[in-house]
N, C-alpha and C positions, 0 to 999 in steps of 0.2 A: 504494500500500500504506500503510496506517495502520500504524505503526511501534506505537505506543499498543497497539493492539491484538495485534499480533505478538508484541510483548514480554508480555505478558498472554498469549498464549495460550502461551511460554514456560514462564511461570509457573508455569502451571495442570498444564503437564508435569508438568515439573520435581516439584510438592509430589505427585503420583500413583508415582511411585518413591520407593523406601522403600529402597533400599541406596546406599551411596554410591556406588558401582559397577555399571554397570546392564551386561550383556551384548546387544547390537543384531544383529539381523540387517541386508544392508543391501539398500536397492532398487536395481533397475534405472534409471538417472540416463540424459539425455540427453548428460550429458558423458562417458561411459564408467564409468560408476560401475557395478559387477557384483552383482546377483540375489543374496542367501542368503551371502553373509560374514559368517562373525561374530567382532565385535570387540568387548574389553573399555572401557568408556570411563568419565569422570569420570558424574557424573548433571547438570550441568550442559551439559556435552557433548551428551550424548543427550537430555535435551530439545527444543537445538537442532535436535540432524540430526531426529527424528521431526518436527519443528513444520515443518521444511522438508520433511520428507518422503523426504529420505535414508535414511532405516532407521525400523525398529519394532522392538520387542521384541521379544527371541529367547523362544519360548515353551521350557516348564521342561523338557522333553526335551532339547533343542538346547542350553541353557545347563549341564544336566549334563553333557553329552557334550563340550560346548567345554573347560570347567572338569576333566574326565579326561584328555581329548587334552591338554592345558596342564602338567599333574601328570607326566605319562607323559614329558613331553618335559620339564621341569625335569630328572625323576630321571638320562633320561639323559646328558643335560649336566653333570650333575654326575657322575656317574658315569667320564665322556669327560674330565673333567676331573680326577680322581683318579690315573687312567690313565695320562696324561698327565705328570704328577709322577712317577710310579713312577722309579726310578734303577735302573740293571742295571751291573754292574759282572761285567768280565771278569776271572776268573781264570785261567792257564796252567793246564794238567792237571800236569805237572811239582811246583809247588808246591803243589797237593791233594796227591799223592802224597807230598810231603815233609813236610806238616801232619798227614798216617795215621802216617807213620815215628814222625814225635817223638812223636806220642800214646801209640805203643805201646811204646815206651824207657822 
């Protein structure tokens, strides 16, 4: 393998991506690498895996719908997370009942 050339055709990637964040689907690898995943990655990143052949660009359907399913799953982790904080504090019914009394004194 000409290294010269790999890295060049790196390059040529790399300057064809216009986000700095490029979304990959990936291929089917002989080492177990799985068909149609897709992941967010730097564009120097996915340069590589495409130049190797690890992935290709997820087409603009697939990258919308990653980018929802992504959105959908922040809100609710943040949401699980709010949740979570909430504090509940018990009160005896007796002392309700004694907090009506004095209100109404």
């Amino acid at each position: 393998m000409n290294l010269k050339t790999y890295y060049q055709k790196i390059r040529d990637i790399e300057q064809t991506i216009i986000e700095p964040y490029a979304v990959l689907e990936s291929n089917e690898t002989t080492d177990g690498g799985k068909e149609g995943l897709l992941t967010e990655v730097p564009r120097q990143l996915a340069a590589k895996m495409i130049a190797d052949g690890r992935a290709r660009l997820a087409p603009e359907h697939a990258i919308r719908h990653f980018h929802e399913h992504n959105s959908a799953a922040k809100r609710t982790a943040e949401q699980e997370a709010i949740t979570s904080q909430m504090r509940m504090m018990s009160v005896p019914a007796a002392d309700i009942l004694k907090t009506k009394r004095s209100a109404k004194e």
